[in-house]
N, C-alpha and C positions, 0 to 999 in steps of 0.2 A: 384312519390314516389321513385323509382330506382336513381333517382338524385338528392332527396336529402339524401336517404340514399349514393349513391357517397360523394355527397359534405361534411356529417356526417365522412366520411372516410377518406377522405381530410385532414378535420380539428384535426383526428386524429392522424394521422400521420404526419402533422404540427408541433402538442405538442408531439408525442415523438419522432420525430428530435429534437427538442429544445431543451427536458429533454435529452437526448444521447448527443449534444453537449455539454451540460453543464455537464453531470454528466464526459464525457471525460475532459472534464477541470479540473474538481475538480478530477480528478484522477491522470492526469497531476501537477497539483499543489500537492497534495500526493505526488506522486512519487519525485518530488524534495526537499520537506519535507524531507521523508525517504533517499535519497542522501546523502541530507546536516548534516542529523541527522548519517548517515552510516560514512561517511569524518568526523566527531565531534568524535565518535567513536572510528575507526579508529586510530586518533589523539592520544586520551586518551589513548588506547589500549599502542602506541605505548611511552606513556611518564611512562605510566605504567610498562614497560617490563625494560624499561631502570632506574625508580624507583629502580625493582625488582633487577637487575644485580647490581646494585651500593648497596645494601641489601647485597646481597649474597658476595659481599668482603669485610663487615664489621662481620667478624668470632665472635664478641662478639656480636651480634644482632641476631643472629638462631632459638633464641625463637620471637622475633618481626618479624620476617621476613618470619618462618614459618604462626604466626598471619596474617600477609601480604598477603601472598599469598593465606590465603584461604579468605579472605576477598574482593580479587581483583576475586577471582573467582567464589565470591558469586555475587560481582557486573556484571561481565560478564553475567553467569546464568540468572540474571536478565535483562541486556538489552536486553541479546539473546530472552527472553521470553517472551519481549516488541514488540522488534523487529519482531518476529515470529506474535504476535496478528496480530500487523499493517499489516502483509502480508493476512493473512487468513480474514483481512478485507475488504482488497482491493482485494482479489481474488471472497471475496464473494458480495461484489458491481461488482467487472467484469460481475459473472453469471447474478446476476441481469440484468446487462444491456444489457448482451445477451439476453437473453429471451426478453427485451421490445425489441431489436433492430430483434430480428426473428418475433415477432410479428409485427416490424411496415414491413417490407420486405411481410411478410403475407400480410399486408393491401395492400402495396404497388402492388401486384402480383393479389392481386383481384381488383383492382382498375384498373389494364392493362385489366385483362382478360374482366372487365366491361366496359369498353371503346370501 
């Protein structure tokens, strides 16, 4: 009985090796997501600023330009607040896979001791 419950633990910790590699992959692939989405950003931000300064030396556009700017910081706001989800997503799949991966360590650690 003691080995197959072993073996039951085995196979457990088998499958959440597998789900932790994968779930690191797909975290991995997130995270270069979020990169390449940060660099796109980034980009924008900076064609944006340079929009903004070529604005700001057309002295008859102060009211478009005023418009502009709180539009450009309404879009900021908003990716920031995209941006921000995406993080507290992937922090909150992180814990998740801490706990499966302290729990397969658990297995792993009564599986020595049962040995």
């Amino acid at each position: 009985e003691k080995t197959k419950e072993v073996e039951n633990m085995q196979v457990k910790e088998q499958e959440l090796d597998q789900k932790y590699k994968a779930f690191q992959a797909s975290l991995q692939d997130e995270l270069e997501t979020l990169k390449g989405a940060k660099s796109e950003l980034l980009q924008q931000v900076e064609l944006l600023n340079a929009d903004l300064e070529a604005a700001k030396g057309a002295s008859d556009e102060t009211s478009t330009l005023h418009d502009t700017i709180n539009e450009l910081r309404g879009q900021l706001e908003s990716t920031q607040a995209e941006f921000n989800q995406e993080k507290t997503t992937l922090s909150d799949e992180l814990a998740s896979l801490q706990t499966e991966f302290d729990e397969m360590e658990d297995i792993n650690t009564r599986l020595e001791a049962a040995a």
